[in-house]
Each structure stands twice: as structure tokens, then as C-alpha cells.
N, CA, C and O of each residue as an XYZ file, in Angstrom:
796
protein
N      -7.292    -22.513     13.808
C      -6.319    -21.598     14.406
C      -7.009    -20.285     14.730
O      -8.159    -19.975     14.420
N      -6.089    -19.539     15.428
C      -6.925    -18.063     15.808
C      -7.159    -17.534     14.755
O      -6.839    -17.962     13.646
N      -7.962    -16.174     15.099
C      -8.203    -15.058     14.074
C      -6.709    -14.318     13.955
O      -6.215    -13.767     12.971
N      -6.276    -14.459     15.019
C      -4.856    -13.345     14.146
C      -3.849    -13.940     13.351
O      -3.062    -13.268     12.683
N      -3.844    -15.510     13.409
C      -3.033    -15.705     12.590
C      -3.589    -16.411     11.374
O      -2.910    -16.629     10.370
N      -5.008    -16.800     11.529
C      -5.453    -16.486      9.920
C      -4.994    -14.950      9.464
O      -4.492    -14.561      8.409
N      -5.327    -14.306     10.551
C      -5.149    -12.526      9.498
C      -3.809    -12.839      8.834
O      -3.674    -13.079      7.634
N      -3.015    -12.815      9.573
C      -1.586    -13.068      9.031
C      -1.534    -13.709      7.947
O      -1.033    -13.227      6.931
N      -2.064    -14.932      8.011
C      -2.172    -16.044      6.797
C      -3.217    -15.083      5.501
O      -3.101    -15.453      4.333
N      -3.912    -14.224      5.733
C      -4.490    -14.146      4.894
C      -3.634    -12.241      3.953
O      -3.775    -11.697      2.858
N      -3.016    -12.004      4.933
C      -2.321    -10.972      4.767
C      -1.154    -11.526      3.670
O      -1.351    -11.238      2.490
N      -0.128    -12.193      3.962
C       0.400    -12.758      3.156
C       0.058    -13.673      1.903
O       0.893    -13.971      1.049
N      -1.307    -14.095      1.896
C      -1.416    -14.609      0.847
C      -1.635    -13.065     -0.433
O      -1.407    -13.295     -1.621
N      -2.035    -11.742     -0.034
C      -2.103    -10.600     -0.516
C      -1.400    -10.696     -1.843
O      -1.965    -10.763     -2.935
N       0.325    -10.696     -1.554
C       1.277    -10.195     -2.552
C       1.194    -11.311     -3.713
O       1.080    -11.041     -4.909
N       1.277    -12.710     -3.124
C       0.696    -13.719     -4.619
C      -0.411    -13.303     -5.270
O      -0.255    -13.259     -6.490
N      -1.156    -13.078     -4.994
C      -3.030    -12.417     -5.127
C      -2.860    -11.355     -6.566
O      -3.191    -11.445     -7.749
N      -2.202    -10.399     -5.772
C      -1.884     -9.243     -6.519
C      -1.230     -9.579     -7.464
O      -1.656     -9.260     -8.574
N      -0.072    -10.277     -7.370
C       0.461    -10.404     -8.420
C       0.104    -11.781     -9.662
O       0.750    -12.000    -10.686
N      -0.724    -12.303     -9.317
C      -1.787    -12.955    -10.596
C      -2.546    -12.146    -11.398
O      -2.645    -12.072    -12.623
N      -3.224    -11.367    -10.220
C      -4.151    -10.109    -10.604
C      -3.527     -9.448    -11.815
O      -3.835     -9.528    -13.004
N      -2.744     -8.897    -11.312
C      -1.240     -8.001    -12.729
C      -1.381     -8.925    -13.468
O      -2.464     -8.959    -14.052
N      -0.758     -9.620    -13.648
C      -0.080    -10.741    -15.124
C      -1.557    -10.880    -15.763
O      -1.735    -10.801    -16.978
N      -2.966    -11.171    -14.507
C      -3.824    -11.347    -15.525
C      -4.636    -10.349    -16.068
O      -5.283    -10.525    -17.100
N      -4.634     -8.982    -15.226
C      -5.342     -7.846    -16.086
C      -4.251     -7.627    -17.345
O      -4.745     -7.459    -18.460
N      -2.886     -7.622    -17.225
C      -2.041     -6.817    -18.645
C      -2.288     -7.881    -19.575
O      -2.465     -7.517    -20.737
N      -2.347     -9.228    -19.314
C      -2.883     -9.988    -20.576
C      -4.236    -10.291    -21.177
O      -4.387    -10.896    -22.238
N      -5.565     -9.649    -20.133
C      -6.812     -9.575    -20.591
C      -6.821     -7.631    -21.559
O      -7.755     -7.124    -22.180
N      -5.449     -7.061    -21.298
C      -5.363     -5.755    -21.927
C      -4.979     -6.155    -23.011
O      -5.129     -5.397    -23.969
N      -4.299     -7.602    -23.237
C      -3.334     -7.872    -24.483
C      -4.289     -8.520    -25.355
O      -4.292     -8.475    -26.585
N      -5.047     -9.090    -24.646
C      -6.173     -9.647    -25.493
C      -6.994     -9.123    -26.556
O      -7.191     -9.429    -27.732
N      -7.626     -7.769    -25.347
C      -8.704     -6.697    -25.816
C      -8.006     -5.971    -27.383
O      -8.640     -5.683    -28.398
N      -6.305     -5.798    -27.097
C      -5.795     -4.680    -27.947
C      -5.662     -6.132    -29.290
O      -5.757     -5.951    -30.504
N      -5.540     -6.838    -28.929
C      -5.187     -7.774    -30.109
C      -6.198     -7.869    -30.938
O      -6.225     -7.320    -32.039
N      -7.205     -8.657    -30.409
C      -8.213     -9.282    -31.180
C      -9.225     -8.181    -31.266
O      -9.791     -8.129    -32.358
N      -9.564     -7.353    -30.443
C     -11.334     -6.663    -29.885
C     -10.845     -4.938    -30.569
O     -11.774     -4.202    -30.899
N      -9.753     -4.554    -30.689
C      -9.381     -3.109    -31.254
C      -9.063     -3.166    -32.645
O      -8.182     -3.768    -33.258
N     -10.068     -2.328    -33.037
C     -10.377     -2.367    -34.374
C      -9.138     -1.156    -35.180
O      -8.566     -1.337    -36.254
N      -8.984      0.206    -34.132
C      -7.840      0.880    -34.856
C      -6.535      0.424    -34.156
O      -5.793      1.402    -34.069
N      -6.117     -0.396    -33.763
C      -4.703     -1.348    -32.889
C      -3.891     -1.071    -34.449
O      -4.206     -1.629    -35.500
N      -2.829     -0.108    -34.281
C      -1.730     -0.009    -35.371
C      -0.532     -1.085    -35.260
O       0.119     -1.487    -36.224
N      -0.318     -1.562    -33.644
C       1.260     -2.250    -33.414
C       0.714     -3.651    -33.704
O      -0.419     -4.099    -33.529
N       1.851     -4.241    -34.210
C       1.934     -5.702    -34.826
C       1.953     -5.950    -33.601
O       2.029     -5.120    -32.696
N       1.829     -8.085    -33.427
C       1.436     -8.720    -32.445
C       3.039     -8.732    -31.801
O       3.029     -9.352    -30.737
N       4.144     -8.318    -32.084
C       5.102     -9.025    -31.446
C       5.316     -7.538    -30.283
O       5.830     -7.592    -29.166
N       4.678     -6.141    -31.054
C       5.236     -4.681    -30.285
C       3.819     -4.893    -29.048
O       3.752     -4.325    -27.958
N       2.878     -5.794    -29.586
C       2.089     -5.677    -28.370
C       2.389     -6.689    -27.124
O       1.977     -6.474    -25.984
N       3.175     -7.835    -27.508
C       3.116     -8.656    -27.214
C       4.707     -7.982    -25.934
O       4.950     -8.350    -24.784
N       5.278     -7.183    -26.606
C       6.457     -6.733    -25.679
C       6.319     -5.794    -25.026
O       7.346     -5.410    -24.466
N       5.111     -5.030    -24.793
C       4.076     -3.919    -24.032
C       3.614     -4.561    -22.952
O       3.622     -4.247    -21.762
N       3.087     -5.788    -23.695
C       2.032     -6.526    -22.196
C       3.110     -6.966    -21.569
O       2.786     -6.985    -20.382
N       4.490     -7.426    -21.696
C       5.177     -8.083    -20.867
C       5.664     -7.235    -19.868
O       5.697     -7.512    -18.669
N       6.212     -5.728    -20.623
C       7.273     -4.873    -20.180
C       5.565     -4.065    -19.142
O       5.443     -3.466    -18.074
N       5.003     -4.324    -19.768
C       3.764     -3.433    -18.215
C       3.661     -4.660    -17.013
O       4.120     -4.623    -15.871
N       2.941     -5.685    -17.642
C       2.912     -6.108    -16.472
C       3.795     -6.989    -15.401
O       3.296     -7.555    -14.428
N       5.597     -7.016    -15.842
C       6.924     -6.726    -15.223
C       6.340     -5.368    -14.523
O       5.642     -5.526    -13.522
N       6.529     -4.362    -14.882
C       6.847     -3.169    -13.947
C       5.775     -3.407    -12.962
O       6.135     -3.093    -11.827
N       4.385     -3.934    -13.047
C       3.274     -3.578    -12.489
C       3.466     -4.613    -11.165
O       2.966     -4.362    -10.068
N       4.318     -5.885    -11.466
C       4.635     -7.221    -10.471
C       5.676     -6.603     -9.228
O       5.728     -6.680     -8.001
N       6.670     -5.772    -10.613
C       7.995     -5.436     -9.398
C       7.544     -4.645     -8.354
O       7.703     -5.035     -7.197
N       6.971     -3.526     -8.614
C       6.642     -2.260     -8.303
C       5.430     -3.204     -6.835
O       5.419     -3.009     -5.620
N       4.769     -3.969     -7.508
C       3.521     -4.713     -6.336
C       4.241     -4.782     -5.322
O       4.155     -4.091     -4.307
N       5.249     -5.924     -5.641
C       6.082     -6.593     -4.678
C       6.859     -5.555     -3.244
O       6.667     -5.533     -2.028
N       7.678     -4.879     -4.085
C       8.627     -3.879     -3.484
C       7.273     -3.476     -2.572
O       7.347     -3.696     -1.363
N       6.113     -2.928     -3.083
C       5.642     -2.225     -2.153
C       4.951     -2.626     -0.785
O       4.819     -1.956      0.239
N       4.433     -4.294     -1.159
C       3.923     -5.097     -0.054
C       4.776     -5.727      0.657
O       4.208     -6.249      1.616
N       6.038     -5.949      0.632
C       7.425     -6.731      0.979
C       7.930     -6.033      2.582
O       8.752     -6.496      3.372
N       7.341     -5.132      2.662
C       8.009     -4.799      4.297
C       6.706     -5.285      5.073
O       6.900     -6.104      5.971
N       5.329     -4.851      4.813
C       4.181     -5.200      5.287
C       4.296     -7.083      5.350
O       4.225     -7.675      6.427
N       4.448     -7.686      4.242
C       4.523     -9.228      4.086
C       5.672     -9.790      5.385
O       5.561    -10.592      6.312
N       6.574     -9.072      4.979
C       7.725     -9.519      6.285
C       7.777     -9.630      7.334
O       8.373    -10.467      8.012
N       6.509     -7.924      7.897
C       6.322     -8.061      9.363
C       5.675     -9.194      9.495
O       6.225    -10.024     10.219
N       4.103     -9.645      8.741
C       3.072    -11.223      9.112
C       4.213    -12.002      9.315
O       4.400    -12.627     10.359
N       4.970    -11.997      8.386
C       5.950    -13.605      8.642
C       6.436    -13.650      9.737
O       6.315    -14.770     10.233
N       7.077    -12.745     10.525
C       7.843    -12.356     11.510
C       7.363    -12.250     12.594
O       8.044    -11.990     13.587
N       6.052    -12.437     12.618
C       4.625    -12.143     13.454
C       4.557    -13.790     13.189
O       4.001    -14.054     14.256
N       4.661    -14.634     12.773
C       3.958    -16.050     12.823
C       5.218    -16.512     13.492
O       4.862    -17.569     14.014
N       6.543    -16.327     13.793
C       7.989    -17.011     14.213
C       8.303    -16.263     15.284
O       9.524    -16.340     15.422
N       7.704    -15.394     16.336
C       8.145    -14.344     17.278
C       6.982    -14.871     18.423
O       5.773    -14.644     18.472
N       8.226    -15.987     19.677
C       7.402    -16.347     20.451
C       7.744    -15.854     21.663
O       8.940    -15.581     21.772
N       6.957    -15.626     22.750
C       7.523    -15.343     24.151
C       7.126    -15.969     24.922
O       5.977    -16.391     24.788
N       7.800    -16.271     25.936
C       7.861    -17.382     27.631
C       6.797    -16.045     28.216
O       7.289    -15.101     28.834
N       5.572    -16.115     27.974
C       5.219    -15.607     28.860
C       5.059    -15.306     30.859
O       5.290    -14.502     31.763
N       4.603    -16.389     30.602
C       5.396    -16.812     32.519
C       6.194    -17.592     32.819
O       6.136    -18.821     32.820
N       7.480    -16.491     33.262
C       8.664    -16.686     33.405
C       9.038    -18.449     34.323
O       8.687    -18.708     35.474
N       9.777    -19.353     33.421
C      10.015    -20.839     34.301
C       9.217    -21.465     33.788
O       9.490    -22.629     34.079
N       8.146    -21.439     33.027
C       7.178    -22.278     32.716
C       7.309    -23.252     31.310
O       6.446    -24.059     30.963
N       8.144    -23.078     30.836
C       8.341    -23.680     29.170
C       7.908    -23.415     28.104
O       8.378    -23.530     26.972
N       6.492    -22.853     28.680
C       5.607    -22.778     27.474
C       5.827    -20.919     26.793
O       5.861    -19.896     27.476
N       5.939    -21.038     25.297
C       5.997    -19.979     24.545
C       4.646    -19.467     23.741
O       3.870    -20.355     23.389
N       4.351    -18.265     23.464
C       3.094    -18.106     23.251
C       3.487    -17.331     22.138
O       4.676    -17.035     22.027
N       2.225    -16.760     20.853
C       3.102    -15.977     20.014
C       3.097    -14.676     20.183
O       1.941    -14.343     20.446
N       3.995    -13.528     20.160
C       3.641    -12.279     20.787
C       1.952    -11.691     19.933
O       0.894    -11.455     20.516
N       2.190    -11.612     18.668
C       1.002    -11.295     18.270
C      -0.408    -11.377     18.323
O      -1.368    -10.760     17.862
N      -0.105    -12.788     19.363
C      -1.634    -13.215     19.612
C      -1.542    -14.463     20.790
O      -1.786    -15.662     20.657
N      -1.105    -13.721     21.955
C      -0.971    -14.976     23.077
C      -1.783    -16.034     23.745
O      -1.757    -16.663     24.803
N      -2.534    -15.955     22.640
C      -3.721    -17.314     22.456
C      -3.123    -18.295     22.361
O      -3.218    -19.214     23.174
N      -2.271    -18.307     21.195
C      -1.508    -18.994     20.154
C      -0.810    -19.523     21.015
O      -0.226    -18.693     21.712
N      -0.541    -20.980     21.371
C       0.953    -21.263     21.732
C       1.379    -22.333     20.887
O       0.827    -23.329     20.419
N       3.314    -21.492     20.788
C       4.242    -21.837     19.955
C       4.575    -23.178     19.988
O       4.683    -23.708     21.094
N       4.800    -23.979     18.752
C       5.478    -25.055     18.732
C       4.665    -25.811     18.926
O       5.343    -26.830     19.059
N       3.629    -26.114     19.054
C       2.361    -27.152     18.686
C       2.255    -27.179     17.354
O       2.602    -26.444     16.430
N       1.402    -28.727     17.531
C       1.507    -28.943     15.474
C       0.750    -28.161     14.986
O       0.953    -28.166     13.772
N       0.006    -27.505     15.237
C      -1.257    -26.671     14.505
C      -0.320    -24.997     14.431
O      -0.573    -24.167     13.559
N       0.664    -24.797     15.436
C       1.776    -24.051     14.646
C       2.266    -24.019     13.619
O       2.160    -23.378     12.573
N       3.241    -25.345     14.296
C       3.989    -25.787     13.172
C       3.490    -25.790     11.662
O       4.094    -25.445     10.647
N       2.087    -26.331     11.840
C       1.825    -26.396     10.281
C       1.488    -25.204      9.614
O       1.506    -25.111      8.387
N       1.093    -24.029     10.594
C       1.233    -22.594      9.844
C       2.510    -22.406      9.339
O       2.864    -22.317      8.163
N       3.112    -22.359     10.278
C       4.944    -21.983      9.821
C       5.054    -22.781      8.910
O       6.167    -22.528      8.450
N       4.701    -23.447      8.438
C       5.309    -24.680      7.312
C       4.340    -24.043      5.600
O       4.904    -24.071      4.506
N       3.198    -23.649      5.752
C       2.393    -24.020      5.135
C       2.296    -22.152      4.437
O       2.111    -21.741      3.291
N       2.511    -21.451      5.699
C       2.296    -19.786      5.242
C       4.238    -19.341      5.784
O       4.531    -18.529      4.906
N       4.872    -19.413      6.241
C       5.344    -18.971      6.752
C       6.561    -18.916      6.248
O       7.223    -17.896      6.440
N       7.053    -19.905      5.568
C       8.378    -20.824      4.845
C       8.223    -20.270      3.928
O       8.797    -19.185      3.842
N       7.080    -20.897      2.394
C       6.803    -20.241      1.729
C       7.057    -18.572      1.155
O       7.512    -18.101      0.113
N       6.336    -17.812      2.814
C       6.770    -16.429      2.284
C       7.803    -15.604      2.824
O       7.818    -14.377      2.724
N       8.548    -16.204      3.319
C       9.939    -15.988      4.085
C      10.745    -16.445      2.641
O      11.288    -15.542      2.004
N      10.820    -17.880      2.119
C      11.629    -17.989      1.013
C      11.162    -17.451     -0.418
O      12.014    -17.647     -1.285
N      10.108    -16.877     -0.815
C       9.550    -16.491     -2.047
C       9.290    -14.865     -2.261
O       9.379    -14.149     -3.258
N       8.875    -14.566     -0.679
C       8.629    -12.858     -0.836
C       9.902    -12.225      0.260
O      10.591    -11.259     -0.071
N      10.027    -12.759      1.254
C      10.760    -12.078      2.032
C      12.555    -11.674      1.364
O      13.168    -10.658      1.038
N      12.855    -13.317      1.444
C      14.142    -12.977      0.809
C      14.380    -13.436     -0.536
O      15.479    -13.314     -1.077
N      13.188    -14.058     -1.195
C      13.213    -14.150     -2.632
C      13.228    -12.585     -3.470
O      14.106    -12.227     -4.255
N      12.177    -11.895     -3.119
C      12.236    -10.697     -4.016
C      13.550     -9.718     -4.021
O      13.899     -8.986     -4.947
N      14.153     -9.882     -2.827
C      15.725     -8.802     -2.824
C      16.546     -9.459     -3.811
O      17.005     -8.793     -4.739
N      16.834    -10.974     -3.689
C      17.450    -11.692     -4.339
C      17.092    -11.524     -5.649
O      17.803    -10.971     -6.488
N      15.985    -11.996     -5.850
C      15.703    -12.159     -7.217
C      16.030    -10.622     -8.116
O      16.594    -10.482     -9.201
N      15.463     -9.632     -7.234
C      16.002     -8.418     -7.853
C      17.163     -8.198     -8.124
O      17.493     -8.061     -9.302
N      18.258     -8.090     -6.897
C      19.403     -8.113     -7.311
C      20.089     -8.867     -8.769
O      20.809     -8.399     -9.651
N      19.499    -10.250     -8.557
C      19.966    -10.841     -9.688
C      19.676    -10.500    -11.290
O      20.247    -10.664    -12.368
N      18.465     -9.938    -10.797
C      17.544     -9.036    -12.498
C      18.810     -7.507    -12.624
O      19.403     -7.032    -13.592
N      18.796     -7.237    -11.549
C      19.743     -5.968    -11.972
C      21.835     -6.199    -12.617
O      22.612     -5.504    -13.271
N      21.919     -7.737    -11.830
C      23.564     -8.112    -12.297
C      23.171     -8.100    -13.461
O      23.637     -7.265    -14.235
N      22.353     -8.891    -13.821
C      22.141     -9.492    -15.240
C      22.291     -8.783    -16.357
O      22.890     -9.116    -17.380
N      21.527     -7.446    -16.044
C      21.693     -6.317    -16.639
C      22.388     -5.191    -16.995
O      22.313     -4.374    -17.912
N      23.278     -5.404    -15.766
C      24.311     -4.306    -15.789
C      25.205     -3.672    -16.829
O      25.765     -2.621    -16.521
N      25.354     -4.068    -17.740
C      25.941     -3.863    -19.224
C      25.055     -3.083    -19.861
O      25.490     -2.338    -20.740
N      23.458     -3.091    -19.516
C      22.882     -2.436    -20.497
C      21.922     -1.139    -19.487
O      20.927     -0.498    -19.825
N      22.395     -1.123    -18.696
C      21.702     -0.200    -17.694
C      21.340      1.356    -17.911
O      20.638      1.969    -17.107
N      21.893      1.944    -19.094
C      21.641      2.760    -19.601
C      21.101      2.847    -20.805
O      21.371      3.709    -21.641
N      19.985      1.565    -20.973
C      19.646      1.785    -21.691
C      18.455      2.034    -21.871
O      17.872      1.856    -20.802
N      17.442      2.508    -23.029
C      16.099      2.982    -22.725
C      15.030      1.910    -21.828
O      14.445      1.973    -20.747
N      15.118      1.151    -22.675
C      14.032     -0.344    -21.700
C      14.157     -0.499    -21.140
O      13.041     -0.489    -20.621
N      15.181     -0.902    -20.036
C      15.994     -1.177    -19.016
C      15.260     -0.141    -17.694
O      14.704     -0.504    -16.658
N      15.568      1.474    -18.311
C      15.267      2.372    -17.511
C      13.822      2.099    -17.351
O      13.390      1.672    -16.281
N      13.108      2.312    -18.298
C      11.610      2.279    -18.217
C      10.948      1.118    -17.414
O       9.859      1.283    -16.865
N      11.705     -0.193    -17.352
C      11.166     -1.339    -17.058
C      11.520     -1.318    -15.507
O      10.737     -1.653    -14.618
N      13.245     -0.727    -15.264
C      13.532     -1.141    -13.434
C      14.164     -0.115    -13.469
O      15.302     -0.318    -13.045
N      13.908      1.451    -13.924
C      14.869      2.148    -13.365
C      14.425      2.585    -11.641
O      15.357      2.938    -10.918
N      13.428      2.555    -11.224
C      12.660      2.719     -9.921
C      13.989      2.370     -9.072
O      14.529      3.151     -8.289
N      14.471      0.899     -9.402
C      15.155      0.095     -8.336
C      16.536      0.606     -8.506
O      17.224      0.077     -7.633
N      17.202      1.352     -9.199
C      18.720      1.894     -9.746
C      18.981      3.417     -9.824
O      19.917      3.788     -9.116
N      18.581      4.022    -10.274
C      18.298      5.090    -11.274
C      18.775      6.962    -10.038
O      19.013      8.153    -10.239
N      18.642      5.944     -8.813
C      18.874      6.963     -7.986
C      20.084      7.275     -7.235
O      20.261      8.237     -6.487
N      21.092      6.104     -7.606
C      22.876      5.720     -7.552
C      23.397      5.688     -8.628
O      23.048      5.698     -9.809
N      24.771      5.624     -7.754
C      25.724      5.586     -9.083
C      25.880      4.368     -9.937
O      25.679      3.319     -9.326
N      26.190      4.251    -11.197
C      26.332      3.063    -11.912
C      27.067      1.916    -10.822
O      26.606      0.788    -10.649
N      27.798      2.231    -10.413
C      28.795      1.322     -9.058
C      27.646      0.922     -7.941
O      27.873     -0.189     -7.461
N      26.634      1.473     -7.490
C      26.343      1.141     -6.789
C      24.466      0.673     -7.112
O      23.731      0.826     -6.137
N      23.980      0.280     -8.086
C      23.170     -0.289     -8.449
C      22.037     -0.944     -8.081
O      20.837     -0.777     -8.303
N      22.771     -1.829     -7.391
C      21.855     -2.231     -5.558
C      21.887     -2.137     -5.059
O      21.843     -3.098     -4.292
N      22.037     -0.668     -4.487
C      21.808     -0.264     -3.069
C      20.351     -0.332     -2.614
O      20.201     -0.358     -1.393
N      19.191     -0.369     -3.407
C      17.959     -0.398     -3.553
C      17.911     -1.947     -2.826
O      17.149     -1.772     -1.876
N      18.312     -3.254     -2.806
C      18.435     -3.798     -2.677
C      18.793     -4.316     -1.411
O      18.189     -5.263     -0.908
N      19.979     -3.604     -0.738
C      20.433     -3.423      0.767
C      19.537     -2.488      1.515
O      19.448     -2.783      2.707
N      18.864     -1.465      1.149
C      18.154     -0.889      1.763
C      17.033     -1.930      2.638
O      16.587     -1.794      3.778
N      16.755     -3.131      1.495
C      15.570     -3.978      1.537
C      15.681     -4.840      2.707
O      14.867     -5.245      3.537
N      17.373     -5.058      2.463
C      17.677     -6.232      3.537
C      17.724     -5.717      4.561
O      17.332     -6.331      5.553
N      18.206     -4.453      4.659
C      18.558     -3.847      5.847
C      16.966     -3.523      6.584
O      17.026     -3.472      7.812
N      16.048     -3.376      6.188
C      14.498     -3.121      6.565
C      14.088     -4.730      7.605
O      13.621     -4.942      8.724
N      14.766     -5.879      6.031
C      14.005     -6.719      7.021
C      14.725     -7.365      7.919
O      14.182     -8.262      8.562
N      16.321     -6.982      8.180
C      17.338     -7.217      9.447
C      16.849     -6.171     10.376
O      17.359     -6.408     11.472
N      16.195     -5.263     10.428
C      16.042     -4.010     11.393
C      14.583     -4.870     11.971
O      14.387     -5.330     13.095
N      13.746     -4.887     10.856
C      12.835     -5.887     12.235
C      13.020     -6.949     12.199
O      12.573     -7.245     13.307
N      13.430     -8.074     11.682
C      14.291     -9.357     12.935
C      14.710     -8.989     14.157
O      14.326     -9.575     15.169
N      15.746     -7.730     14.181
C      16.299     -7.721     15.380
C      15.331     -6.876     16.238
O      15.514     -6.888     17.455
N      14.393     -6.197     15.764
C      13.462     -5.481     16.663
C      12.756     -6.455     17.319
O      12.629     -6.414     18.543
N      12.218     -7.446     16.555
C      11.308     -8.563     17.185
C      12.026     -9.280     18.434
O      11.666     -9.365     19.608
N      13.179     -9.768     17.767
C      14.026    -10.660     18.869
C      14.449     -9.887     20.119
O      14.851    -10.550     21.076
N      14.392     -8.318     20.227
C      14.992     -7.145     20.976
C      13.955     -7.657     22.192
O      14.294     -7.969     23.333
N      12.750     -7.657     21.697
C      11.180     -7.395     22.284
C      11.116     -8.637     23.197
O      11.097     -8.700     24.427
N      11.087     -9.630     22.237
C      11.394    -11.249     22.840
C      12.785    -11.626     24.026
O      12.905    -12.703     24.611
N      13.495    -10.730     24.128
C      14.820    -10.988     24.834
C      14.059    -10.172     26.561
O      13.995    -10.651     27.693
N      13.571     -8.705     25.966
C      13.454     -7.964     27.384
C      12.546     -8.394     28.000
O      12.484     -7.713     29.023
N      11.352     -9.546     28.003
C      10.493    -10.147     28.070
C      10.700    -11.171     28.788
O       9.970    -11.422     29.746
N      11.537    -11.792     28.509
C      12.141    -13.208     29.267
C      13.475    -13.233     29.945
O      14.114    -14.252     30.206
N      13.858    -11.885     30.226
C      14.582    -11.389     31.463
C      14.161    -11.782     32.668
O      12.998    -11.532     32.985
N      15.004    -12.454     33.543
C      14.454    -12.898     34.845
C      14.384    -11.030     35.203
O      14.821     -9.996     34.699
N      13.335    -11.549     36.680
C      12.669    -10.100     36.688
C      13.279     -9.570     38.007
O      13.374    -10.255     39.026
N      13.740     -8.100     37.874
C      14.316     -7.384     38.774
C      13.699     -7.595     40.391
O      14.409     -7.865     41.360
N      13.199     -7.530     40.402
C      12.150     -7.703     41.684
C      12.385     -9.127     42.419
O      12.895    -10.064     41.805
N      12.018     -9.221     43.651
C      12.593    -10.316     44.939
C      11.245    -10.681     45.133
O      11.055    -11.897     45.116
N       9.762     -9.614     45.401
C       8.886     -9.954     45.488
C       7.811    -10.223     44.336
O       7.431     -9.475     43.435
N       7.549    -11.154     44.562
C       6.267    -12.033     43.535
C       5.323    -10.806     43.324
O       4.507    -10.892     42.406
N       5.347     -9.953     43.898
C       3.589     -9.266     43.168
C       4.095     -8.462     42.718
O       3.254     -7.829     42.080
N       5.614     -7.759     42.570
C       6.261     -6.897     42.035
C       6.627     -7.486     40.473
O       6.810     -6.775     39.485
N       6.671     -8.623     40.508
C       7.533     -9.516     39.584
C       6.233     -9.407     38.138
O       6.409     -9.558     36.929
N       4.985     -9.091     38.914
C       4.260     -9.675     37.551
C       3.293     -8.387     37.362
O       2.212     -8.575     36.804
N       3.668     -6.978     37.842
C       3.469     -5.824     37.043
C       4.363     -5.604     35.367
O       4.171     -4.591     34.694
């Protein structure tokens, strides 16, 4: 496949990356403090709820922050245009090398595209939201704050996930930007004459 949609492919593989990275530096920290620290005062269970509660914040915090960047690649691998108008054929805007809907597409979209559309795109709002219902009873409480107050902490108890709609609303604002782009594009063209038609 092209270079831009390896980039893409390799752009999105980023936020999984990172977030192994986390889980596995806070547990090579859990290691060091366990076994290798000679003045380590906290028993194994206060360390053991340190490494979790860091490298939680260190996953959420990843995510949230690569999740608009991750969305555009995805959105960039599913955003095709009729380049010449009548012709059938769709190309991808990002890289009109690419044309859409061939199997060597398809199997990107299948293979990078699905994946991070259902796991990062609209998995992480979801999944957040659902970490914050879950919680809602105890939302004032110290751990709670320390662990997700980032995602709450700046509304009212009533409104909790708004952090959450903000998210969706980011990645409904470019869906419809993309499709905006893709629509004015494949407008039959104002013009009567052919050499006017393809400025």
C-alpha cells in the first residue's frame, strides 16, 4: 500500500504502543520498588494499589490525549472522493494514489481501521463514560479525584460527562467536516465548458 496510508496505519497503531508502554514502565516501577528498594516502607498490597492507580491515570490521560489525532487517521483511511466527475472510480482524499474500495483497501479498513474506530475512537468515550456511571456515588471521593478527576472535576456533580460529549462532539465535528469536503467535490460542476469544469 502507499506511504500515506501506512503513515496512517502506523499513526494509529501509536495509542496501543503507548499504552503497553504505561502498564509496562508502572509495573517495571512496581518491580524495582518491591524487590530492588532496600528503604521501600509500603507493604506489597499499598504498592501494589500505586502501580495500578499510576498507571490507570497514565493510560487515561494517553488516550484522551491521542484520541482526536487517532480519529482524524481513521477518518483519513474511510474519506473517499469521485475524483473525475462520471467516472465511478473513488480515490482517498488523503492520498489520491489510493483508490477506494479495492481489496488492498478494504483490507486496511478491516485490519487498521475497524479496530480503531471501535477500540479508540468510540471505545474510549464509552468506556469512559461508563468508568465515570460506575462511580458516581463515590465521586467525591479522594481516589476517585486523584485517579479521574481530569475527566469530571470541572462540572457540576449533574453533569459529570460532559467531558465525554465534548469528545463526541470533536469526533461528529470532523465526520461531518470530512463528508462536508467529500460532498463539495462531487458537485456536478457549475460551468457548461469543459476547460472551465476542471480548474
Amino acid at each position: 500500500m502507499r506511504v500515506a496510508v501506512r503513515c496512517s496505519f502506523s499513526y494509529i497503531l501509536v495509542a496501543p504502543t503507548m499504552v503497553l508502554g504505561a502498564a509496562l514502565f508502572w509495573f517495571i516501577v512496581y518491580l524495582y520498588r518491591r524487590f530492588f528498594r532496600r528503604s521501600e516502607r509500603r507493604t506489597v498490597p499499598e504498592l501494589k494499589r500505586i502501580g495500578v492507580t499510576n498507571a490507570t491515570v497514565t493510560i487515561i490521560v494517553t488516550l484522551f490525549l491521542l484520541h482526536p489525532s487517532v480519529t482524524e487517521k481513521v477518518l483519513e483511511l474511510t474519506t473517499c472522493l469521485e475524483i473525475i466527475p462520471g467516472s465511478g472510480r473513488r480515490f482517498l482524499q488523503a492520498n489520491p494514489d489510493v483508490e477506494c474500495q479495492t481489496p488492498e483497501h478494504t483490507a486496511w479498513l478491516l485490519a487498521a481501521g475497524l479496530p480503531a474506530f471501535v477500540f479508540i475512537v468510540a471505545g474510549v468515550p464509552v468506556a469512559a463514560f461508563l468508568l465515570l456511571r460506575s462511580l458516581y456515588g463515590s465521586l467525591n471521593e479522594r481516589f476517585v479525584k486523584e485517579k479521574y478527576g481530569f475527566l469530571f472535576l470541572g462540572y457540576t456533580r449533574e453533569n459529570y460527562y460532559w467531558e465525554i460529549v465534548i469528545v463526541a462532539r470533536k469526533v461528529g465535528l470532523s465526520l461531518s467536516c470530512l463528508r462536508v469536503v467529500g460532498l463539495l467535490t462531487t458537485f456536478p460542476r457549475a460551468f457548461t465548458a469543459a476547460r472551465l469544469r476542471s480548474l
